[in-house]
C-alpha positions in Angstrom: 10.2 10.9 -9.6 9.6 8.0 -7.8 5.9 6.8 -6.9 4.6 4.4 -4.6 1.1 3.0 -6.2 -1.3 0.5 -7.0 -0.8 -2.2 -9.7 -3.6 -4.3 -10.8 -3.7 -7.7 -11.2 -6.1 -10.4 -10.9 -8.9 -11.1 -13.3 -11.6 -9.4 -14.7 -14.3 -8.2 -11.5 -11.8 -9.9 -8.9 -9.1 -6.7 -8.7 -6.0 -7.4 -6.4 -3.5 -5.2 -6.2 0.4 -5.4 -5.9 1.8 -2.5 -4.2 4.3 -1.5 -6.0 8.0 1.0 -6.6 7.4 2.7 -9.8 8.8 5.5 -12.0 6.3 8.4 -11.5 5.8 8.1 -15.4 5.0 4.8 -16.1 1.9 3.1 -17.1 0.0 1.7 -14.2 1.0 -2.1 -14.9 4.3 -1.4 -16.7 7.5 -2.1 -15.3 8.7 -1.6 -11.2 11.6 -1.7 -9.3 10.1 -3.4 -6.4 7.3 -5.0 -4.8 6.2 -3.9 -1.6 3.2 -6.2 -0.3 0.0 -6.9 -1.6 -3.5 -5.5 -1.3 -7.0 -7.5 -1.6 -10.0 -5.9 -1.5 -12.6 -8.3 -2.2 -11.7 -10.7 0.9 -13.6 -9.9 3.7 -12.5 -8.1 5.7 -9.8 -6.8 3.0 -6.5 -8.3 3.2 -3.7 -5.6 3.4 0.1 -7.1 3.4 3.0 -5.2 2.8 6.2 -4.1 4.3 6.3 -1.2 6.6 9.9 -0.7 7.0 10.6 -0.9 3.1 7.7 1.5 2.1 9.7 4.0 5.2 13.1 3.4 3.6 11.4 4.2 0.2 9.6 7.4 1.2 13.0 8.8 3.3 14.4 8.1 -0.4 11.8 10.3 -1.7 9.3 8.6 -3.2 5.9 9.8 -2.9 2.9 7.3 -2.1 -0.3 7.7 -4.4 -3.4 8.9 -2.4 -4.6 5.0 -2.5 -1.5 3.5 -0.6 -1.2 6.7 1.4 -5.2 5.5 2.9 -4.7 2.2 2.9 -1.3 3.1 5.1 -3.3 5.2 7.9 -6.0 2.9 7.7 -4.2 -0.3 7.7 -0.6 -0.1 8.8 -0.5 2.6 11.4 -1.1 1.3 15.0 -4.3 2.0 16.3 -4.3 3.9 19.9 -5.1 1.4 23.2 -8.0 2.1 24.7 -8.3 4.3 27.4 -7.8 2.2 31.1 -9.8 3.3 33.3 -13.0 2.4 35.0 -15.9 4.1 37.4 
């Protein structure tokens, strides 16, 4: 199975991720098939970069985001509803 996920990088107490195409089975900074954006966590407020349309056409393929990408997609990537227009 194919996994979307978290791969850490950066140096000791100053994490930054990669978000990363992985086999399911691999170790967490082992070998990927691609690189989907980036994720920094320490910046504030948190830097979240990656590429919408390439983790879509990796999910229709089947591969299944880990609960981390899967939050930092609602909370980062999906558009946030206007606010109601409308006054008194």
């Amino acid at each position: 199975m194919v996994a979307i996920r978290l791969r850490r990088a950066g140096s000791s107490k100053r994490p930054f991720f990669r978000v990363v195409v992985t086999d399911a089975r691999a170790a967490r900074d082992s070998s990927f098939v691609e690189i989907l954006g980036h994720y920094s966590p320490r910046s504030k407020p948190a830097v979240v970069d990656v590429d919408r349309e390439r983790v879509q056409f990796w999910i229709s393929r089947g591969a299944q985001p880990s609960d981390s990408v899967r939050t930092l997609i609602a909370r980062h990537l999906t558009p946030k509803p206007a606010p109601a227009a409308g006054g008194q």
